[in-house]
C-alpha positions as CSV (number, residue, x, y, z in Angstrom):
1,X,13.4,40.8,-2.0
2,X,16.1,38.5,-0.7
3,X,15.6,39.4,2.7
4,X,11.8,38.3,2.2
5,X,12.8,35.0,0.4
6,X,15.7,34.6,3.4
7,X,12.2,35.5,6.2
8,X,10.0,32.9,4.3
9,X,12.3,30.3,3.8
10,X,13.5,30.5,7.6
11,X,9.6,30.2,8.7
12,X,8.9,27.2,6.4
13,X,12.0,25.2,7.6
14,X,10.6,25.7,11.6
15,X,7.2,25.4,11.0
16,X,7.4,22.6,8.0
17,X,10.8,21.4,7.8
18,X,12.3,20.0,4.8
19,X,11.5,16.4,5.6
20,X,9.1,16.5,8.0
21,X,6.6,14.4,5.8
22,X,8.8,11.5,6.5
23,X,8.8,11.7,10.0
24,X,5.2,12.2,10.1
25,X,4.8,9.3,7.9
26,X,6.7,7.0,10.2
27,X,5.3,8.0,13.5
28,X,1.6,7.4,11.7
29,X,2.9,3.9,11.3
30,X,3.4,2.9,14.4
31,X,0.5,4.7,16.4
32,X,-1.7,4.2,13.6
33,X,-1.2,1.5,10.8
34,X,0.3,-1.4,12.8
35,X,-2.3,-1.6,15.5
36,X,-4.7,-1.8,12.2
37,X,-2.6,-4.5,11.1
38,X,-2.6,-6.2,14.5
39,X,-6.5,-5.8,14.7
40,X,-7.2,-6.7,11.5
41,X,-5.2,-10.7,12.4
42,X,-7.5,-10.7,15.3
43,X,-6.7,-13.7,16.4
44,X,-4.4,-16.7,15.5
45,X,-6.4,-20.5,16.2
46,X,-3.4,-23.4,16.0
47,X,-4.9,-26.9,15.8
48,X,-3.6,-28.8,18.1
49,X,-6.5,-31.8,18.4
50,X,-4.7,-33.3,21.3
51,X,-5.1,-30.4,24.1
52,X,-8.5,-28.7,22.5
53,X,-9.9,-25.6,20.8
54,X,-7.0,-22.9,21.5
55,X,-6.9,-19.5,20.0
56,X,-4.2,-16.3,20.8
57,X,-5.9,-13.5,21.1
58,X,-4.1,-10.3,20.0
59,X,-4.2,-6.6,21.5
60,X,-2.5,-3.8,21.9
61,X,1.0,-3.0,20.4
62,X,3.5,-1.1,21.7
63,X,7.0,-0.1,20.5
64,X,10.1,0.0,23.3
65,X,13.3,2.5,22.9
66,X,16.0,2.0,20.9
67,X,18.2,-0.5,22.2
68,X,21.4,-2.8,21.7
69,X,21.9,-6.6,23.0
70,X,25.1,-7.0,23.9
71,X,27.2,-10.5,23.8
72,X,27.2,-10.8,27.7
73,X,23.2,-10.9,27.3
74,X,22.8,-7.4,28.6
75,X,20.4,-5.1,26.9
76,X,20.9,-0.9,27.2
77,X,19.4,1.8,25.3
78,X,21.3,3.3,22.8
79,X,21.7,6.9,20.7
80,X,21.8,7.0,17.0
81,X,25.5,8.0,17.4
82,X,26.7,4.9,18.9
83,X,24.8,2.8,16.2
84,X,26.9,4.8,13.9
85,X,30.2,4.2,14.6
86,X,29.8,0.5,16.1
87,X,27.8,-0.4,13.1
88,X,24.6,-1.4,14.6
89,X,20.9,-1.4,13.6
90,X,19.4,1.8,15.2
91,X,15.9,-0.6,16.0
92,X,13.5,-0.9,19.0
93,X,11.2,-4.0,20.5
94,X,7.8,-4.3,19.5
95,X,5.4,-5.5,21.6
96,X,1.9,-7.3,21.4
97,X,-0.5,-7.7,23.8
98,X,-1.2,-11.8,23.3
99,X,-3.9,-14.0,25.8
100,X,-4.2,-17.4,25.4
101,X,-7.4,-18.6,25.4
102,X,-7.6,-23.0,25.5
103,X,-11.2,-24.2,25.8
104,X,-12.8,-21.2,26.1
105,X,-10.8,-20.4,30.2
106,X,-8.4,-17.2,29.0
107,X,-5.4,-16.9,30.6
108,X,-4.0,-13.7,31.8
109,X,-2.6,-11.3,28.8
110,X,1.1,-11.1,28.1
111,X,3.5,-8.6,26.1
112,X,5.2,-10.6,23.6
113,X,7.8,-9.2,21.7
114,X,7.3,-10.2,18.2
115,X,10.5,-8.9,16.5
116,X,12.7,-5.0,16.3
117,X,12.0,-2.3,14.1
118,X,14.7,0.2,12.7
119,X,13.1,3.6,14.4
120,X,13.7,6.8,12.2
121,X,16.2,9.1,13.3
122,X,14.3,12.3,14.8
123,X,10.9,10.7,14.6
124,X,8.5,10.5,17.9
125,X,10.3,7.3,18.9
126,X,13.9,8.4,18.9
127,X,15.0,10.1,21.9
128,X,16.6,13.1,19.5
129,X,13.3,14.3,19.3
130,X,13.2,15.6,22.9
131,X,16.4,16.9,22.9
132,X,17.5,20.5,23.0
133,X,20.2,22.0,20.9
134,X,22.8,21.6,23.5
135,X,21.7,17.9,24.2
136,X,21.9,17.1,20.6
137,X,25.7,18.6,20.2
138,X,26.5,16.5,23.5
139,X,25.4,13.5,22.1
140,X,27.6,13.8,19.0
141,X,25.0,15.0,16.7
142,X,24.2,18.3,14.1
143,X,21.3,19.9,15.3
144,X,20.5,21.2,11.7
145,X,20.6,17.3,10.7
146,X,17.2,17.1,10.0
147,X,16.6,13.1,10.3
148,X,14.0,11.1,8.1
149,X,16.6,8.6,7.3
150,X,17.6,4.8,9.5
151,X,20.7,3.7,10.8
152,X,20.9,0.1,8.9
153,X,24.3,-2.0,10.2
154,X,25.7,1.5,10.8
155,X,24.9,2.7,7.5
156,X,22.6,5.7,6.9
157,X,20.0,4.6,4.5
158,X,16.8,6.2,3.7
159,X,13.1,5.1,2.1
160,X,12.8,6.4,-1.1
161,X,9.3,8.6,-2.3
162,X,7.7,6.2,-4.8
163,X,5.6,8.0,-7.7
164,X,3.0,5.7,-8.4
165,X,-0.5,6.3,-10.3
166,X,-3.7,6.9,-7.8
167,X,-5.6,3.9,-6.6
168,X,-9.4,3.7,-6.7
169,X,-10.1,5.2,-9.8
170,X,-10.9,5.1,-13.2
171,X,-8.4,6.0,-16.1
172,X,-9.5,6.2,-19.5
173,X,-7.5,6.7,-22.8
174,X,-7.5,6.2,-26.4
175,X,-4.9,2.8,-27.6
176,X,-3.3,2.2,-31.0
177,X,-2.6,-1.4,-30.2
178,X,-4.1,-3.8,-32.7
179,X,-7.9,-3.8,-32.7
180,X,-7.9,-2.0,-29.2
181,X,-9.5,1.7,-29.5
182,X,-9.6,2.4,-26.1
183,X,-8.7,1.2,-22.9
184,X,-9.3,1.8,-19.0
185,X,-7.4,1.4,-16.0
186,X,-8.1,0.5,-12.5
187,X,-5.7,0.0,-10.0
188,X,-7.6,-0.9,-6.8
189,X,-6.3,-1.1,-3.4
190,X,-6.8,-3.0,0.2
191,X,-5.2,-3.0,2.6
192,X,-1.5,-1.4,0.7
193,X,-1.9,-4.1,-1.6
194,X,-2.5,-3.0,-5.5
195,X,-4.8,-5.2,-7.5
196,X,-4.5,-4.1,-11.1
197,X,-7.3,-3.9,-13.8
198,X,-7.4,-3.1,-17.4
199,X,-10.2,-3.1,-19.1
200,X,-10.1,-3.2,-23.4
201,X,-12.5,-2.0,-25.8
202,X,-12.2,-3.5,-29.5
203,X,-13.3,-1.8,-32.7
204,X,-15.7,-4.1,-32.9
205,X,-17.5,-2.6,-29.7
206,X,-16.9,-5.9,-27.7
207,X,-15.3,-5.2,-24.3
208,X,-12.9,-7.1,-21.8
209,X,-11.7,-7.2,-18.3
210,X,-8.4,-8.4,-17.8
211,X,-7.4,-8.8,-13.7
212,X,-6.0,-11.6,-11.2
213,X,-3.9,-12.8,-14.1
214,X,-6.8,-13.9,-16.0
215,X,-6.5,-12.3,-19.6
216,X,-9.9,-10.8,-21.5
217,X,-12.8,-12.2,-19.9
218,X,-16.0,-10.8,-21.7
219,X,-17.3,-7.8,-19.3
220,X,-20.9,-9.3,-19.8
221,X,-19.6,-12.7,-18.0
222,X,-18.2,-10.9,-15.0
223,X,-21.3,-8.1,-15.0
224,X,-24.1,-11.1,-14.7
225,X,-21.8,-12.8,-12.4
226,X,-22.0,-9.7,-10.2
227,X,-25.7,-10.1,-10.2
228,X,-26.9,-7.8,-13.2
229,X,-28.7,-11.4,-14.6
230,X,-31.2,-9.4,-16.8
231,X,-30.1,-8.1,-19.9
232,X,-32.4,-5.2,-19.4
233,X,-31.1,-3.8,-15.8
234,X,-27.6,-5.0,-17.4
235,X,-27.7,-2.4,-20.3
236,X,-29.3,0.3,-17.5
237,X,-27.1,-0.2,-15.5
238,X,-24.3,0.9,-18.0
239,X,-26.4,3.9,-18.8
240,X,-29.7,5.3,-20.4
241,X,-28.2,6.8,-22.8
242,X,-29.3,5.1,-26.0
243,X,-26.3,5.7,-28.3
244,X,-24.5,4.2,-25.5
245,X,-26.9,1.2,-24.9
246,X,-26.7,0.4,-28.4
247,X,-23.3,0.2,-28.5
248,X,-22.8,-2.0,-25.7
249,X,-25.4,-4.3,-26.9
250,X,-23.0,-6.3,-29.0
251,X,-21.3,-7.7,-25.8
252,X,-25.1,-8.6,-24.4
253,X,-25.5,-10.4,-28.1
254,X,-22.1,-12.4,-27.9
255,X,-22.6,-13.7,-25.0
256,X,-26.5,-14.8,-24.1
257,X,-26.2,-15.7,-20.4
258,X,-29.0,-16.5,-18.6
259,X,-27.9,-15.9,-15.1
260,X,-25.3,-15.8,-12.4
261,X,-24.7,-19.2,-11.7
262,X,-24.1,-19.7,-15.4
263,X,-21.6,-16.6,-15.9
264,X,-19.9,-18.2,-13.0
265,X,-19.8,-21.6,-15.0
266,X,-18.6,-19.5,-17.5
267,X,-15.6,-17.6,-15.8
268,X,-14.5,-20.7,-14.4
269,X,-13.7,-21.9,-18.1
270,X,-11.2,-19.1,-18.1
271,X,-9.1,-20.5,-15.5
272,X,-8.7,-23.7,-16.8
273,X,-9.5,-25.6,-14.0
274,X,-10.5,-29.2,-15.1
275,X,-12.3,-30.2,-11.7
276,X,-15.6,-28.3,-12.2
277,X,-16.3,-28.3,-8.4
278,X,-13.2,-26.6,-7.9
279,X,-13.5,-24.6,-10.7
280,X,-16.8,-22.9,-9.8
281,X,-15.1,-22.2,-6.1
282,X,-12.3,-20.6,-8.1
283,X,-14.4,-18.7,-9.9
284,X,-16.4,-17.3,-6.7
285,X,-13.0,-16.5,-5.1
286,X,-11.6,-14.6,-8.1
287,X,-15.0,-12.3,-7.8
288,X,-15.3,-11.7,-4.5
289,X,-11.6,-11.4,-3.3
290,X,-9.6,-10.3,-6.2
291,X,-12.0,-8.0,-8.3
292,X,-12.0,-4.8,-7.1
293,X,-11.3,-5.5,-3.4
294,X,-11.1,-1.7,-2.3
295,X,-15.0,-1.5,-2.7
296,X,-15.0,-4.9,-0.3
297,X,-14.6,-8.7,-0.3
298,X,-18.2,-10.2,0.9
299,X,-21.1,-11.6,-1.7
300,X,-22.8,-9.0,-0.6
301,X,-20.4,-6.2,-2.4
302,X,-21.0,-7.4,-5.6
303,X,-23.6,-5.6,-6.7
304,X,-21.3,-2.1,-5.8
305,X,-18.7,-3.8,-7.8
306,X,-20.7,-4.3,-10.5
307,X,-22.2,-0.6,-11.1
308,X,-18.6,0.4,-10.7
309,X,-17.6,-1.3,-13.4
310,X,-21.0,-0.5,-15.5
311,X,-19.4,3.0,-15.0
312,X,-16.0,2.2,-16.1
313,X,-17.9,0.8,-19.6
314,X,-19.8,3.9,-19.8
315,X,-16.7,6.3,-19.6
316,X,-15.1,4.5,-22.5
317,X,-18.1,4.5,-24.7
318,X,-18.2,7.9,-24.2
319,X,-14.4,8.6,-24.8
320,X,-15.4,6.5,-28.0
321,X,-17.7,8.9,-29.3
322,X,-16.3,11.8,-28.5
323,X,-18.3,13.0,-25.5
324,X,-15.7,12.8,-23.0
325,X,-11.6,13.5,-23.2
326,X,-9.3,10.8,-22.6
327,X,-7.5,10.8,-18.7
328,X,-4.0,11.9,-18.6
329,X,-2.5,9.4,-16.8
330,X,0.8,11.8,-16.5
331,X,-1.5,14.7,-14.6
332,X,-0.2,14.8,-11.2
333,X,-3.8,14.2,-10.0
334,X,-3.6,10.8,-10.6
335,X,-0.3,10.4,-9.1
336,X,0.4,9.4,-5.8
337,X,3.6,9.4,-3.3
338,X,4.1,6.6,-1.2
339,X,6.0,7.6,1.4
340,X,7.9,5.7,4.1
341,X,4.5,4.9,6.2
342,X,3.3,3.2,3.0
343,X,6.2,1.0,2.4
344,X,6.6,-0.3,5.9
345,X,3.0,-1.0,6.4
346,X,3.0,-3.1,3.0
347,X,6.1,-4.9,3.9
348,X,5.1,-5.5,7.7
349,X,1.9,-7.2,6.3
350,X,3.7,-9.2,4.3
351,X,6.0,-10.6,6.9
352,X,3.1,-11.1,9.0
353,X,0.7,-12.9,7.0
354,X,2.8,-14.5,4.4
355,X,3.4,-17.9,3.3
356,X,6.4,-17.9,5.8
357,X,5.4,-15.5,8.0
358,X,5.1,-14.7,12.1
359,X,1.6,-16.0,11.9
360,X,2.2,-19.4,10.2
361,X,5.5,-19.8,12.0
362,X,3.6,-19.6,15.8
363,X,1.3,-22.4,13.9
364,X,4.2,-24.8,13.2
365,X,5.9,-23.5,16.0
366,X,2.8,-24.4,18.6
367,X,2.3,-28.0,17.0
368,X,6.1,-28.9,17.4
369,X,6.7,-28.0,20.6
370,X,3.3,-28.9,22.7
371,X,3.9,-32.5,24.4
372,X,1.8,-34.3,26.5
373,X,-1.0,-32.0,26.7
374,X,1.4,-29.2,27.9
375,X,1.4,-25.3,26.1
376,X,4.9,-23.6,25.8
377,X,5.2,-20.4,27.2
378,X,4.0,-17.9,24.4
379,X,7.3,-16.1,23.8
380,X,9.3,-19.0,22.9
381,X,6.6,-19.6,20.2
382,X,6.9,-16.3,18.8
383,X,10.2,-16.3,17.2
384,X,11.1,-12.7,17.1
385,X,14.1,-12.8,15.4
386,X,12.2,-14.1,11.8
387,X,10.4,-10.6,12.0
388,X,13.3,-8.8,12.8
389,X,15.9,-10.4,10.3
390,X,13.7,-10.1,7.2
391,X,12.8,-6.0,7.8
392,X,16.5,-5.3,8.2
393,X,17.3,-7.5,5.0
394,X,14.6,-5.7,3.0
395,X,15.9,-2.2,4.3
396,X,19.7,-3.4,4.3
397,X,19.3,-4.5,0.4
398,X,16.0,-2.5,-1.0
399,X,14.3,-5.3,-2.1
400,X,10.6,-4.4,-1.6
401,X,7.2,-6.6,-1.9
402,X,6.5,-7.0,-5.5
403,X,10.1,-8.0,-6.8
404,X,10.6,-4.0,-6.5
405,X,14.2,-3.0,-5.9
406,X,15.9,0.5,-5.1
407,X,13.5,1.5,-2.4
408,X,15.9,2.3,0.0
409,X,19.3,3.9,-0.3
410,X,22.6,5.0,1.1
411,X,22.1,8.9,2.2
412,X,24.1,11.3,0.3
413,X,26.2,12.9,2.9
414,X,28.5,14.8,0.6
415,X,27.3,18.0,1.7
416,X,23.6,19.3,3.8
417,X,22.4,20.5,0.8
418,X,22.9,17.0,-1.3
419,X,21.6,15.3,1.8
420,X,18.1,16.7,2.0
421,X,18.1,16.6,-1.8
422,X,18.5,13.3,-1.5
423,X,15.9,12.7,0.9
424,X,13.8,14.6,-1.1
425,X,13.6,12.8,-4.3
426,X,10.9,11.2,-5.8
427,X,11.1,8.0,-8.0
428,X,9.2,6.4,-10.8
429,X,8.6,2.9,-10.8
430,X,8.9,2.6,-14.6
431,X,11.7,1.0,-16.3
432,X,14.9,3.5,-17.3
433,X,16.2,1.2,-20.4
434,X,12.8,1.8,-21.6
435,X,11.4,4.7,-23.4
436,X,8.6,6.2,-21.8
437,X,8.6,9.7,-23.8
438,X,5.8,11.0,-22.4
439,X,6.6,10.1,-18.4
440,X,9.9,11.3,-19.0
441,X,8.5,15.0,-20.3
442,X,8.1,17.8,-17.5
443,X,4.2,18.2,-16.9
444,X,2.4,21.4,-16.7
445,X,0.9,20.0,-13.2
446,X,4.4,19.7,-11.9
447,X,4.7,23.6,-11.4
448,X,5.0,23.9,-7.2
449,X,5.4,20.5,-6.6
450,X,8.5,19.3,-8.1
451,X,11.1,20.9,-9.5
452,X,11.4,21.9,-13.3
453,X,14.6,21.6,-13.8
454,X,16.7,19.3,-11.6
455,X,16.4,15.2,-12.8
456,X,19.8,13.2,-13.5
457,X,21.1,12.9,-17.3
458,X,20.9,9.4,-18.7
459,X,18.6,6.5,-18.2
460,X,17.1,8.2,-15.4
461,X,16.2,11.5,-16.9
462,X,12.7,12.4,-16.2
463,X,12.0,9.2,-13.9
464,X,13.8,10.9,-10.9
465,X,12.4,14.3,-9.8
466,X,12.9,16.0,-6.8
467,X,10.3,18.0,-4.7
468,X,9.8,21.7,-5.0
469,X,12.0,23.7,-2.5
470,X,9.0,24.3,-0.4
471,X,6.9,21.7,-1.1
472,X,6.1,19.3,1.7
473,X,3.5,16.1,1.3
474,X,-0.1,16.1,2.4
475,X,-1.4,13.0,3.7
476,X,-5.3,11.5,2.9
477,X,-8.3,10.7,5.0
478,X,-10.3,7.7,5.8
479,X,-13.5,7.9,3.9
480,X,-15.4,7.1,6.9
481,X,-14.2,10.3,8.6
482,X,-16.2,12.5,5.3
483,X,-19.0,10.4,5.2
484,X,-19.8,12.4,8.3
485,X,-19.0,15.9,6.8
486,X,-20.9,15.1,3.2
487,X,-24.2,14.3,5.4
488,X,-23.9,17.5,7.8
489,X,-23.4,19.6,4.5
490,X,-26.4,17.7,2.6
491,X,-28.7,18.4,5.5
492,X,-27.9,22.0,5.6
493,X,-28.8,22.4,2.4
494,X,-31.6,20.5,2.5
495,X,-32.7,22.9,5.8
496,X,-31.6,26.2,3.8
């Protein structure tokens, strides 16, 4: 039996790997996820009224080798090793493709580096990778070191595996706060950003929608809003069931609206706004870019939107009367595991299109240094070193987007085994001085994924786990690639 276990565990660890996921992860990240992000910028227009219309187009990206700048100005490649013991940032260039295009003549494109990022030891874009066995011992390193981690001012650090609950979806359960019998949960998310939803129903049978920092807003108001004007396609919408219609009809009662131009009128009350011009262009914002933004940000998505949430109604009128069971929010089908890919591409977003970030600086950057009708060169517009100081801070300190902290860490090098635990562990985002009984309690769905018996005593017990020895992370797919698939499948049938 040992011998088996010794056979099967050997095969995993070349085929799989123990952190492998990571690495996979990362190297999606930059082939995949950053040219997304570049794509969707598109392009960057400064106004500059003195020398025309001028836009930067943006292209391709590309990521350069590790490498070190020395103080003499000279810049070599380096090996993880040397970023070790000389306490450097193990990082490589990135490059976009930028054209300048000023009153519609474009100029010929240019590679502009926009900043370094720290490169994952062992992933596609570290030269370890390629190395043989003997290569790797000649270059100072373990060949059973299985990488995943960064090299961060000479310090080994590595991205932690956030648990967090699964986007896109509806979560349903019964409440014993106050007057509220049952509640639903939506976290819904574009782009790596979360927007979260909670939707209330009282005793009463009224329900609410609390999102955007707005608190309860009458469902009927943002439903009509939507475009469901008519209380009849309203209450069909919901369902055709007519226990359930009747029971929703109080919130059609409450609230006589007449159409969506008034439910508009009517949100915008909720924001306070005095100025009603403004308010009413608040109110169109908060509907179209902040509710539910996974299902799309146009006018024309609102109608989606709105059965979606005519759903969400429906699921809690039913968990109301009995017809349906409440969501276990602890089921590790509606958990998630963001994993280094994840983090980088929401913190790489945020640099880029922040209030502060690459794209506002070449803005300010373009209006205070064009004179006389004359364009700086692009690179000395692009300050690379913004970029490139504020990923190393956030990876240095592990301060994330969101006011998060803890994401990365120090790796455990006490011994291998401790050091691929470590990398291996998988934290909750929930707060340890607070209960959180049933998050804390080991879950029946755990069984293959994480381990049942290994979490740290204390504060932390239950919110750290660590993954099952051969467990390894699967990674999702674009719906547009199963769109495809469904269709092929539906015609089949349809020819059987």
């Amino acid at each position: 039996m040992d011998r088996i276990f010794t056979i099967l565990m050997r095969s995993y660890l070349q085929e799989k790997g123990l952190v492998n996921f990571q690495i996979e992860s990362f190297n999606d990240f930059v082939e995949r996820r950053i040219p997304k992000i570049i794509k969707s910028i598109g392009k960057i227009r400064p106004e500059i009224p003195e020398i025309g219309e001028l836009e930067i187009k943006l292209g391709k990206f590309e990521l350069g080798q590790p490498r070190v700048k020395e103080f003499d100005g000279s810049i070599r490649n380096i090996l993880p090793m040397e970023a070790r013991m000389r306490n450097l940032t193990y990082a490589a260039p990135m490059y976009v493709e930028m054209t300048q295009v000023l009153n519609g003549i474009e100029s010929r494109p240019l590679m502009i580096e926009i900043g370094d990022l720290p490169v994952m030891v062992k992933s596609k874009f570290c030269p370890l990778s390629k190395m043989s066995e003997r290569e790797l011992i000649e270059a100072g390193e373990d060949p059973n070191d299985p990488g995943g981690y960064f090299i961060i001012g000479g310090t080994e650090r590595i991205l932690m595996l956030i648990e967090e609950i699964a986007t896109d979806r509806i979560i349903v359960e019964k409440s014993n706060e106050g007057s509220i019998t049952e509640k639903a949960r939506i976290h819904s998310e574009k782009e790596g950003f979360i927007q979260k939803h909670l939707l209330e129903r009282k005793r009463t049978g009224e329900i609410y929608i609390t999102f955007a920092n707005v608190l309860r807003i009458p469902i009927v108001i943002i439903l009509k809003a939507l475009g469901l004007e008519k209380d009849k396609d309203l209450v069909e919408a919901i369902s055709l069931d007519e226990r359930i219609q009747e029971a929703f009809l109080i919130n059609v009662l409450e609230y006589p609206i007449k159409d969506s131009n008034e439910a508009i009128d009517e949100l915008g009350k909720f924001l306070r706004i005095p100025q009603k011009s403004i308010r009413k262009k608040q109110a169109i914002k908060m509907i179209d870019k902040y509710l539910l933004p996974h299902l799309g940000q146009e006018p024309e998505n609102r109608l989606t939107k709105a059965f979606f949430l005519a759903k969400t109604v429906e699921k809690m009128i039913k968990l109301h009367f009995g017809l349906i069971e409440e969501d276990d929010v602890d089921h590790y089908a509606n958990k998630r595991i963001k994993m280094s890919g994840d983090l980088l591409e929401l913190l790489l977003r945020s640099i880029l299109l922040g209030k502060w970030g690459l794209v506002v600086r070449m803005n300010y950057n373009y209006q205070k240094l064009t004179k006389r009708g004359k364009l700086p060169p692009l690179q000395s517009v692009v300050e690379n070193t913004i970029l490139t100081n504020q990923i190393i801070s956030a990876m240095a300190v592990g301060t994330w987007i969101g006011g998060r902290t803890g994401v990365t860490q120090r790796l455990e090098r006490s011994s291998w085994t401790k050091t691929n635990t470590h990398m291996r562990s998988v934290v909750s985002p929930l707060s340890s001085s607070q209960e959180h009984f049933e998050a804390r309690e080991l879950h029946p769905t755990h069984f293959g994924k994480l381990c049942a018996t290994q979490t740290p005593e204390g504060a932390n017990i239950g919110l750290r786990k660590y993954l099952a020895i051969s467990a390894s992370i699967t990674t999702g797919v674009e719906e547009r690639s199963i769109l495809p698939v469904i269709r092929n499948l539906m015609k089949g049938e349809e020819n059987g």
